[in-house]
N, C-alpha and C positions, 0 to 999 in steps of 0.2 A: 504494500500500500504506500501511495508516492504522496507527499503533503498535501498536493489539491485536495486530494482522495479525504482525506483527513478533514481538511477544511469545510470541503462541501457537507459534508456529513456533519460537522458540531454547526454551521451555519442552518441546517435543517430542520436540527433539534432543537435550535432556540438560543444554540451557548452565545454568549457575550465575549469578545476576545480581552485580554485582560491589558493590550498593547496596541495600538492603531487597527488595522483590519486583519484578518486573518490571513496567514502566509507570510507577513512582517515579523520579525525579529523586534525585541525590544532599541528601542534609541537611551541613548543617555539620559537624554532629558524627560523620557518618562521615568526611567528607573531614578533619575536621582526624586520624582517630584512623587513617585510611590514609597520611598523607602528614606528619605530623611525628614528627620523628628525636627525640622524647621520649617516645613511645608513648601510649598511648588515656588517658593520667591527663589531659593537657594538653586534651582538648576536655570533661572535667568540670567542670575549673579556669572554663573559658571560660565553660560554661553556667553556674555559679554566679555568673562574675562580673558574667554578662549580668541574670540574674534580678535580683540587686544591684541593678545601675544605676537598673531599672523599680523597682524597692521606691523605690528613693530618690529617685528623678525625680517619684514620687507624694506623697510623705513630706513632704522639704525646704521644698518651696513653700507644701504647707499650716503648719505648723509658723512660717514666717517671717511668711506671713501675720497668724496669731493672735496671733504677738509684734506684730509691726507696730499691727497693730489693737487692741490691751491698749496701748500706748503712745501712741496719738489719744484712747483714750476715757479715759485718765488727764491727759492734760493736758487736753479738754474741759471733765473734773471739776475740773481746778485753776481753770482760767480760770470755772467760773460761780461760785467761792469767792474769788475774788480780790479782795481788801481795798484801796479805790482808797484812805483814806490817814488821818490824825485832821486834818489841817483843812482837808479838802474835804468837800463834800459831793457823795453821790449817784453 
């Protein structure tokens, strides 16, 4: 018996799926909003905090990069201005 099989069958008898529709797997965010003794705010909190990280996991690196790279191509600029001295030459 393959899960349709299954499904069709508790959808016949009346059963209620205890997770979005039947054939879905549980999501995080219901499991966190059925099982923490905080109630459903806490798997919001989470999804915000998750979306977060991705915003900034993308952001950060570029961001340090272009600092990085404004600070090579400023001292390239100092070094081909660089004044070797008054009694040397060249």
């Amino acid at each position: 018996m393959n899960n349709n099989n299954i499904a069709s069958l508790a959808r016949e008898a009346g059963a209620t799926p205890p997770f979005g529709s039947f054939g879905e797997g549980p999501s995080v965010g219901s499991l966190w909003e059925c099982y923490s003794p905080l109630g459903a705010g806490v798997g919001n909190i989470i999804k915000i905090l998750f979306n977060l990280a991705d915003v900034l996991s993308i952001i950060l690196p570029v961001l340090l990069s272009i600092a990085f790279m404004t600070i090579i191509e400023r001292k390239q600029l100092a070094a081909h201005q660089r004044r070797v001295g008054p009694n040397t030459v060249g």
